[in-house]
PDBQT receptor file of N, H, CA, C and O in Angstrom, charges set to zero:
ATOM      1  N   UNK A   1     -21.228 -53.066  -4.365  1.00  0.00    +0.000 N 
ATOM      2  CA  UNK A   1     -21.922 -52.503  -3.218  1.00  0.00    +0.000 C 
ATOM      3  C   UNK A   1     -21.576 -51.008  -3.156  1.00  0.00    +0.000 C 
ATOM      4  O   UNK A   1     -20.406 -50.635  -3.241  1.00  0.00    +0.000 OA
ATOM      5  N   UNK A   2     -22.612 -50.148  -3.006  1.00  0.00    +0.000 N 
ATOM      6  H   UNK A   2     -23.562 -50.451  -2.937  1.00  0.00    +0.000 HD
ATOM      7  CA  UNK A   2     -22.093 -48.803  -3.158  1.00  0.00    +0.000 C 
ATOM      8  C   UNK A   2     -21.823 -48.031  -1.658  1.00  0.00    +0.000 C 
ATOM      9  O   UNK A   2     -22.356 -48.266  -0.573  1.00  0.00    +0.000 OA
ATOM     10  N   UNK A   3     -20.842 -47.072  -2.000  1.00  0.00    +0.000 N 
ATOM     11  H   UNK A   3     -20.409 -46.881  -2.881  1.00  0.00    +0.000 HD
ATOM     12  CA  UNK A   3     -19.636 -46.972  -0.601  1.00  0.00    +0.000 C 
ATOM     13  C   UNK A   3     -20.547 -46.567   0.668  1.00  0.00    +0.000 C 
ATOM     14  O   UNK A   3     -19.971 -46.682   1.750  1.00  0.00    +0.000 OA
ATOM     15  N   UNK A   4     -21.946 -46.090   0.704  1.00  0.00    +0.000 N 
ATOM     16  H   UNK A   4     -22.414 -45.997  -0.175  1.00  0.00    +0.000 HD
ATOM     17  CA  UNK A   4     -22.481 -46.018   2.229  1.00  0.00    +0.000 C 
ATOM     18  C   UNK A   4     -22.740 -47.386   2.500  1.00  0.00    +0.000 C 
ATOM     19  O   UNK A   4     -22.507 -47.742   3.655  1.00  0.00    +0.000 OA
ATOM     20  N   UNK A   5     -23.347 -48.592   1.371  1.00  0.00    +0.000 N 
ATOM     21  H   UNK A   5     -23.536 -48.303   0.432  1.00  0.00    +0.000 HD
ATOM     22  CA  UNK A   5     -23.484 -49.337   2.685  1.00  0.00    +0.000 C 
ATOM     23  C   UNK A   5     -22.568 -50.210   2.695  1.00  0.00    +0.000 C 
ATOM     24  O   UNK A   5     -22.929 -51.303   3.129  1.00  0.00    +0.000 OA
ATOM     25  N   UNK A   6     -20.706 -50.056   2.127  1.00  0.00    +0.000 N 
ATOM     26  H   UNK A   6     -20.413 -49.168   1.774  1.00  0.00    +0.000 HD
ATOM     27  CA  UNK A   6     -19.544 -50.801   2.748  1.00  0.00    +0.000 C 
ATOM     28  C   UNK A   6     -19.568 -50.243   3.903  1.00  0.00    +0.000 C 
ATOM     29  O   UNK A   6     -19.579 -50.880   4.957  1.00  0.00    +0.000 OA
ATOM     30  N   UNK A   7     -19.582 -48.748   3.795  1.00  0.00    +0.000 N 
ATOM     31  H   UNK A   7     -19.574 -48.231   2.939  1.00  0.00    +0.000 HD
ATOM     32  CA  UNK A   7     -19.458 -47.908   5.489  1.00  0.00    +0.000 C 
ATOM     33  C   UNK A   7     -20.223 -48.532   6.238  1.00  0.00    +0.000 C 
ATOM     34  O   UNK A   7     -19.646 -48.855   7.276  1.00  0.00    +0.000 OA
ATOM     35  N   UNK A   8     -21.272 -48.856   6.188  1.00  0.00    +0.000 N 
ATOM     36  H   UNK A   8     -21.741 -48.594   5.345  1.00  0.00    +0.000 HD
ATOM     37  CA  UNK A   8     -22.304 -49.269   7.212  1.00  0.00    +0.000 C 
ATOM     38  C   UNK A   8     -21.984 -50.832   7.639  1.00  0.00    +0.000 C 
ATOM     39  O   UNK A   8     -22.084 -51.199   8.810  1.00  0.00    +0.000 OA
ATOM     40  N   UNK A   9     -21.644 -51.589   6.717  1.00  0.00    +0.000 N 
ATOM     41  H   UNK A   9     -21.562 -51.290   5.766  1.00  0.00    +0.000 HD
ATOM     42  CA  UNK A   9     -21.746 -52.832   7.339  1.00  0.00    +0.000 C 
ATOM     43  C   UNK A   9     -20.384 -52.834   7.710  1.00  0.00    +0.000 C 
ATOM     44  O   UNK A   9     -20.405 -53.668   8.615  1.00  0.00    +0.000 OA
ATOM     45  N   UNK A  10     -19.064 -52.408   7.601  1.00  0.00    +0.000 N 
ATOM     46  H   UNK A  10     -19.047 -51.731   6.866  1.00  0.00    +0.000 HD
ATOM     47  CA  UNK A  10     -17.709 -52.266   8.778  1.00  0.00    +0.000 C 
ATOM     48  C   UNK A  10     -18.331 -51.473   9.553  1.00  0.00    +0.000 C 
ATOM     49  O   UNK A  10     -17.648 -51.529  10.575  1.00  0.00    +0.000 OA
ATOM     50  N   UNK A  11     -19.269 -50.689   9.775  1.00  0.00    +0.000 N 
ATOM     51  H   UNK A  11     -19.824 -50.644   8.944  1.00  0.00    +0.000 HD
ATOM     52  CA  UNK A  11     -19.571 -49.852  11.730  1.00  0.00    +0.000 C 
ATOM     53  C   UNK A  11     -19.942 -51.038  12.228  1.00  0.00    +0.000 C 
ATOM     54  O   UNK A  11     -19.489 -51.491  13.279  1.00  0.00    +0.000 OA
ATOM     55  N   UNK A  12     -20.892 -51.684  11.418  1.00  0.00    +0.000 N 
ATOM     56  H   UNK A  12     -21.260 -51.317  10.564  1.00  0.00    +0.000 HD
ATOM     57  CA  UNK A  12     -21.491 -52.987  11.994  1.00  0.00    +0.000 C 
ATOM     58  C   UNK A  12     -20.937 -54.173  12.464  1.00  0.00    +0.000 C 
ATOM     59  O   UNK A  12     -21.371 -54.825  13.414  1.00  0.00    +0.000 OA
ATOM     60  N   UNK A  13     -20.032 -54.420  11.823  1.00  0.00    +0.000 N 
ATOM     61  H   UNK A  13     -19.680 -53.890  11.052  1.00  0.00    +0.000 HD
ATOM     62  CA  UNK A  13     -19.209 -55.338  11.688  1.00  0.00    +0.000 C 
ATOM     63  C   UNK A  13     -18.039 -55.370  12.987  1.00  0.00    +0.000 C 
ATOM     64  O   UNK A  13     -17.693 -56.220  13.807  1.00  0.00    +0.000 OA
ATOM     65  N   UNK A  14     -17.563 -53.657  12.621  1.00  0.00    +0.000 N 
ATOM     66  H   UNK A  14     -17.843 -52.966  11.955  1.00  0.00    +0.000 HD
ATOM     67  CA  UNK A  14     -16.560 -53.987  13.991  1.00  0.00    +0.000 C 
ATOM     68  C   UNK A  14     -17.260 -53.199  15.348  1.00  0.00    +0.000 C 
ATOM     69  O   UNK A  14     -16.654 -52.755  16.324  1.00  0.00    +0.000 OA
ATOM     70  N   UNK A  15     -18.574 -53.177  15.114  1.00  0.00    +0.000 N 
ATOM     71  H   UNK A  15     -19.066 -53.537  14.321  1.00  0.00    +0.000 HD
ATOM     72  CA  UNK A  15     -19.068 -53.273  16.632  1.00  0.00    +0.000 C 
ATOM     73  C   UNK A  15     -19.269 -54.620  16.991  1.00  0.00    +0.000 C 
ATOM     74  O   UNK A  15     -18.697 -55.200  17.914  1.00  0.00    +0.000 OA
ATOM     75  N   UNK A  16     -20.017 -55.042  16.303  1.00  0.00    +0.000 N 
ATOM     76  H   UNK A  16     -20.481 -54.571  15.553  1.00  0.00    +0.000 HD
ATOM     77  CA  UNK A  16     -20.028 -56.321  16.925  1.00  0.00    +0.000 C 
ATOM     78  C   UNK A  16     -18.606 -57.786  16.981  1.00  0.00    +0.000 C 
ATOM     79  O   UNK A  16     -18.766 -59.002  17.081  1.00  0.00    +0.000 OA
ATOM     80  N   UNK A  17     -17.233 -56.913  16.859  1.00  0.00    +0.000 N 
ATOM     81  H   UNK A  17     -17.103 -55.925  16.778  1.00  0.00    +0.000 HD
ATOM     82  CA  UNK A  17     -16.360 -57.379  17.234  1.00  0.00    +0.000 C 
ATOM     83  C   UNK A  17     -15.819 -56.745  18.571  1.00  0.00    +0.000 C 
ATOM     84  O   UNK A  17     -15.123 -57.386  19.358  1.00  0.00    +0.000 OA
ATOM     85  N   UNK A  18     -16.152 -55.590  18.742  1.00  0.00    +0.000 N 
ATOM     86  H   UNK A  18     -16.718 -55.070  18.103  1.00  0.00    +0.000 HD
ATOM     87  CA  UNK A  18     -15.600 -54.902  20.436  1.00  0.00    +0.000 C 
ATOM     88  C   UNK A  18     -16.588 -55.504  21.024  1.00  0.00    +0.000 C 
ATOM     89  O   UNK A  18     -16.349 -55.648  22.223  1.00  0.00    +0.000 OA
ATOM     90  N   UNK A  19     -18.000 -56.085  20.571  1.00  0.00    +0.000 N 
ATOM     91  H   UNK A  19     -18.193 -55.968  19.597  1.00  0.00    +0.000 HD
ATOM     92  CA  UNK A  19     -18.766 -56.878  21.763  1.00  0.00    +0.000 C 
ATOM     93  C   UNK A  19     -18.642 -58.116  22.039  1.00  0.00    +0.000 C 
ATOM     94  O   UNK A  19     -19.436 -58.635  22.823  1.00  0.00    +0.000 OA
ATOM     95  N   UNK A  20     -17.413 -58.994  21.335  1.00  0.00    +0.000 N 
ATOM     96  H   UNK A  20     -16.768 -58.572  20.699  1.00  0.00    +0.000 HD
ATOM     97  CA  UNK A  20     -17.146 -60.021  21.938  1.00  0.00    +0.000 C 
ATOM     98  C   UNK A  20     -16.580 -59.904  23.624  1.00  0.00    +0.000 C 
ATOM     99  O   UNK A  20     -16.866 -58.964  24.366  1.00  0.00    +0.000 OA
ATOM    100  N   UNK A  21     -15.708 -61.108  24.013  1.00  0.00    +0.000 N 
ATOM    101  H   UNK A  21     -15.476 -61.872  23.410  1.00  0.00    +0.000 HD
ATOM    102  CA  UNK A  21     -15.282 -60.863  24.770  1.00  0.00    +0.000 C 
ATOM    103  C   UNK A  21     -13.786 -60.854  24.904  1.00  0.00    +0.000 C 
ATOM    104  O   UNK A  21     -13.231 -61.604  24.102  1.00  0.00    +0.000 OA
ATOM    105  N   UNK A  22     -13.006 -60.203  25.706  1.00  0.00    +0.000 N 
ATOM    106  H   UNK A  22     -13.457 -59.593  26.358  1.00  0.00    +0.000 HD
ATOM    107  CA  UNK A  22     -11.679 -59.639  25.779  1.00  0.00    +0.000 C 
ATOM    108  C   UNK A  22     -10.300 -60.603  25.439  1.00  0.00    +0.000 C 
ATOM    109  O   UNK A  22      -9.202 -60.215  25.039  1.00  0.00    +0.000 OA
ATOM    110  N   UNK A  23     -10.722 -61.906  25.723  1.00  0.00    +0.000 N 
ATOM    111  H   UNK A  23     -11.613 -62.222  26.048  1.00  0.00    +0.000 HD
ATOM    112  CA  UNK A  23     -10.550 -63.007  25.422  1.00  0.00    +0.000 C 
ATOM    113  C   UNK A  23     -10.082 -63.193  24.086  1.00  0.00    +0.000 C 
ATOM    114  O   UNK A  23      -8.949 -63.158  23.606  1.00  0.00    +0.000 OA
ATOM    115  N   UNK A  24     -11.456 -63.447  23.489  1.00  0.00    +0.000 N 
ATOM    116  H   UNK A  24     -12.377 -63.476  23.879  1.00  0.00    +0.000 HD
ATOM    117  CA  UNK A  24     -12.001 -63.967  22.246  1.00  0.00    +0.000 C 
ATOM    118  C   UNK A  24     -11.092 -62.588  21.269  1.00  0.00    +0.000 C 
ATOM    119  O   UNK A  24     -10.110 -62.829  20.566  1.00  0.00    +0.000 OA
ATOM    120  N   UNK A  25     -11.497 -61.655  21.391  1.00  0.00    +0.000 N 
ATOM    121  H   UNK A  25     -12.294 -61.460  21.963  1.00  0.00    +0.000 HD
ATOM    122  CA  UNK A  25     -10.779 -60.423  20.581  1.00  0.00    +0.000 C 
ATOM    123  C   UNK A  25      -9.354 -60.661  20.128  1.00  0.00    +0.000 C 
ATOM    124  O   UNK A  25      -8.899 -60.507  18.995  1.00  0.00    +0.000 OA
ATOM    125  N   UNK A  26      -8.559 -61.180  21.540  1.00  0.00    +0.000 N 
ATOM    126  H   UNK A  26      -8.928 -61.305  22.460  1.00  0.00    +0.000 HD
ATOM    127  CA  UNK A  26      -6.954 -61.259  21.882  1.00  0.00    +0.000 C 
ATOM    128  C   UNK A  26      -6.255 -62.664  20.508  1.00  0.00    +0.000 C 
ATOM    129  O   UNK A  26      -5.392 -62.776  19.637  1.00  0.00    +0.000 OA
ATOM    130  N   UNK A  27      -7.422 -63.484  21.194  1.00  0.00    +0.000 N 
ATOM    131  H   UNK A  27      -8.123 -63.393  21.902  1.00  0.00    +0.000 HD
ATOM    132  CA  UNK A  27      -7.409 -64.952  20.107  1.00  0.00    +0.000 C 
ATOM    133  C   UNK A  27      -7.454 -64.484  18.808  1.00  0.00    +0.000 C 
ATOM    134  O   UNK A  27      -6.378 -64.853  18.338  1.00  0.00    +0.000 OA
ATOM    135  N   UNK A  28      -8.118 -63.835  17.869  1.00  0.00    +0.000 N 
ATOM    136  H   UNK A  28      -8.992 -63.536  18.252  1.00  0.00    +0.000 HD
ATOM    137  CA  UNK A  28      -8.196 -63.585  16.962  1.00  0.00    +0.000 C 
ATOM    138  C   UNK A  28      -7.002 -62.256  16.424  1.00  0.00    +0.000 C 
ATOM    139  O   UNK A  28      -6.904 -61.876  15.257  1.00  0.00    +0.000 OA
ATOM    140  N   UNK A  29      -6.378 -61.844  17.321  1.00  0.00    +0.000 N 
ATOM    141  H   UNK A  29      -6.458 -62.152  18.268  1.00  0.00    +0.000 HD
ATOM    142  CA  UNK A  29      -5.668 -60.402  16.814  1.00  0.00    +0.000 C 
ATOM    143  C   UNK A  29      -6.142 -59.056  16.844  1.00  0.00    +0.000 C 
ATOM    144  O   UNK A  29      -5.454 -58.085  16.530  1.00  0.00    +0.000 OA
ATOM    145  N   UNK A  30      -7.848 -58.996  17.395  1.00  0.00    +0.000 N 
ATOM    146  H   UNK A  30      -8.407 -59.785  17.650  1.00  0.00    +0.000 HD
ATOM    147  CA  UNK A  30      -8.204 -57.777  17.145  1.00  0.00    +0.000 C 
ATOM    148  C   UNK A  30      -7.835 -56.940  17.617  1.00  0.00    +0.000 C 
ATOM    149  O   UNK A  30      -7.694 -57.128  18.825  1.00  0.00    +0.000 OA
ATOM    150  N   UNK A  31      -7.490 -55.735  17.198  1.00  0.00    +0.000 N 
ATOM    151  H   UNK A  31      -7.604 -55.582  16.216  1.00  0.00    +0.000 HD
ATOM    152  CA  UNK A  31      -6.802 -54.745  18.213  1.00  0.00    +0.000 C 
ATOM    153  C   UNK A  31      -7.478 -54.181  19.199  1.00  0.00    +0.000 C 
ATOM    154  O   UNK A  31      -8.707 -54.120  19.247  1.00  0.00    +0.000 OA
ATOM    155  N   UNK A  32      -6.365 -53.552  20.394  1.00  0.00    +0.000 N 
ATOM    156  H   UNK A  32      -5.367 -53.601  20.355  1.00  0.00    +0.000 HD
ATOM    157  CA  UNK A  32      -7.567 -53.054  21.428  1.00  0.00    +0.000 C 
ATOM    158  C   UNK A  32      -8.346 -51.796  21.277  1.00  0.00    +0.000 C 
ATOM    159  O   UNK A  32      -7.763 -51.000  20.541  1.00  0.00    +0.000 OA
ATOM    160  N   UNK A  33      -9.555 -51.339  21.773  1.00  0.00    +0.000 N 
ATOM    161  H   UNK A  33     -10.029 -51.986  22.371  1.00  0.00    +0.000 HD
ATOM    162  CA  UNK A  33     -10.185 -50.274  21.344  1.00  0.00    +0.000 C 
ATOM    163  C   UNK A  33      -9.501 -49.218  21.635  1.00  0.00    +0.000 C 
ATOM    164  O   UNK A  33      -8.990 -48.846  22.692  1.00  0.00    +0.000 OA
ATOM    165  N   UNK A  34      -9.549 -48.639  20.298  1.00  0.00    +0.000 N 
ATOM    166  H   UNK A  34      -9.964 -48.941  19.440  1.00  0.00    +0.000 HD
ATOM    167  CA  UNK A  34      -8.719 -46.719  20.425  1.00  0.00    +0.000 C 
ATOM    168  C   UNK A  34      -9.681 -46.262  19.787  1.00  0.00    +0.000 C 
ATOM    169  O   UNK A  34     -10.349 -46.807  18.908  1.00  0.00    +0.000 OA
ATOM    170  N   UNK A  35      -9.793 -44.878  20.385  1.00  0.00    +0.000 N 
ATOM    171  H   UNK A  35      -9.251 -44.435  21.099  1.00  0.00    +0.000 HD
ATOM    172  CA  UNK A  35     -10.737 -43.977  19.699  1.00  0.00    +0.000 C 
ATOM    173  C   UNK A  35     -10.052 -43.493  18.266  1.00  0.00    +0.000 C 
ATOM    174  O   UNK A  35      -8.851 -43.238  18.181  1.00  0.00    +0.000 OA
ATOM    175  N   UNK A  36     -10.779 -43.421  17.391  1.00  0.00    +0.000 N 
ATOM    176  H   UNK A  36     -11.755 -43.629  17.461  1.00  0.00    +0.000 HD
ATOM    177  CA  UNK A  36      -9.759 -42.823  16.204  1.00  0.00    +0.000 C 
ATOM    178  C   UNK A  36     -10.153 -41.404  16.121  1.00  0.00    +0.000 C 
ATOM    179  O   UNK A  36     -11.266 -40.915  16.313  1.00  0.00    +0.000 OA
ATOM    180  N   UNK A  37      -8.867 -40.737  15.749  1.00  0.00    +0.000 N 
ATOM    181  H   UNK A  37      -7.963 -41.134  15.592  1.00  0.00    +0.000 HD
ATOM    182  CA  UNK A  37      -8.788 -39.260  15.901  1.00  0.00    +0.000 C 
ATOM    183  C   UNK A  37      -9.977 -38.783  14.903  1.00  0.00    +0.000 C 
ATOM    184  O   UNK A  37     -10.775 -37.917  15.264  1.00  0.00    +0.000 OA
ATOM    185  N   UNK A  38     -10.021 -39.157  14.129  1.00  0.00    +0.000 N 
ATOM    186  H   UNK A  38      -9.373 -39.860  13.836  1.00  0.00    +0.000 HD
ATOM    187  CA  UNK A  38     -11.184 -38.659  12.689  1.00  0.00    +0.000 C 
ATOM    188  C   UNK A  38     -12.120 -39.741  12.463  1.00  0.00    +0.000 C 
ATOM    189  O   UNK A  38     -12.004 -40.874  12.931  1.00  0.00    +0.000 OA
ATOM    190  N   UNK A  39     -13.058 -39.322  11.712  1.00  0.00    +0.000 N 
ATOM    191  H   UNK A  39     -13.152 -38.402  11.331  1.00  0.00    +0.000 HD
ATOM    192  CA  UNK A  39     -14.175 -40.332  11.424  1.00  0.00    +0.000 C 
ATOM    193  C   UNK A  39     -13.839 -40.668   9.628  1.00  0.00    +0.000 C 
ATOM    194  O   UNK A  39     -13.747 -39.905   8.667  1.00  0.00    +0.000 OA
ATOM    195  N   UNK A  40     -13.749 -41.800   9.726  1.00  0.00    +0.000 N 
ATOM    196  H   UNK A  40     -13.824 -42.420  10.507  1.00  0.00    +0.000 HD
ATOM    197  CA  UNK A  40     -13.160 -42.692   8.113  1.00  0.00    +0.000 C 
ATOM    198  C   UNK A  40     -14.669 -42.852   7.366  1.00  0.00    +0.000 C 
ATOM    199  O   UNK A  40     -15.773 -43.383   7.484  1.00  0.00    +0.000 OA
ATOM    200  N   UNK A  41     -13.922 -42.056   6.582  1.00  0.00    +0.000 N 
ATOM    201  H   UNK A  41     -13.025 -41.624   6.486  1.00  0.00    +0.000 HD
ATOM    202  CA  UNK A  41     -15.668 -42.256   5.033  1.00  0.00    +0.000 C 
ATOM    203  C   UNK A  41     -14.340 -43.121   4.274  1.00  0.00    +0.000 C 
ATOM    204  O   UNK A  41     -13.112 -43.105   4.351  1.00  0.00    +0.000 OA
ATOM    205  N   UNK A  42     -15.509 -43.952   3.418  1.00  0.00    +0.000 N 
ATOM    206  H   UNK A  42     -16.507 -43.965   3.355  1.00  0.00    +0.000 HD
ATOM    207  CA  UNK A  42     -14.994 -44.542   2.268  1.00  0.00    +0.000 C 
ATOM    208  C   UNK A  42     -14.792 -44.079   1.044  1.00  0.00    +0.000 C 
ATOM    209  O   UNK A  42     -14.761 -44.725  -0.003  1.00  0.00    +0.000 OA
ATOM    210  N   UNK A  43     -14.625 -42.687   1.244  1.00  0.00    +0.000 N 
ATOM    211  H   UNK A  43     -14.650 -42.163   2.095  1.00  0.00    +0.000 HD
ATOM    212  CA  UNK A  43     -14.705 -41.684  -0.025  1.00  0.00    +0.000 C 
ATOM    213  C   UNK A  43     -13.683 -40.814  -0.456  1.00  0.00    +0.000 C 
ATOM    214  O   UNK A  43     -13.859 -40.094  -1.439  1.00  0.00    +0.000 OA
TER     215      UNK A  43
């Protein structure tokens, strides 16, 4: 898979893990939302 669309499907991926619910996140380990200081390329 070439590295824009790994990038694309983790934006995807962990948005639609901050849209579970707060709950459900905790159950699984996900961490809580932090803004990250920089924006992560796969490059």
């Amino acid at each position: 898979m070439p590295p824009f669309a790994q990038a694309s499907k983790r934006r995807r991926t962990t948005r639609e893990l901050y849209e579970l619910p707060a709950e459900i996140q905790k159950d699984i380990g996900w961490p809580e939302r932090a803004e990250p200081d920089e924006i992560r390329l796969p490059f």
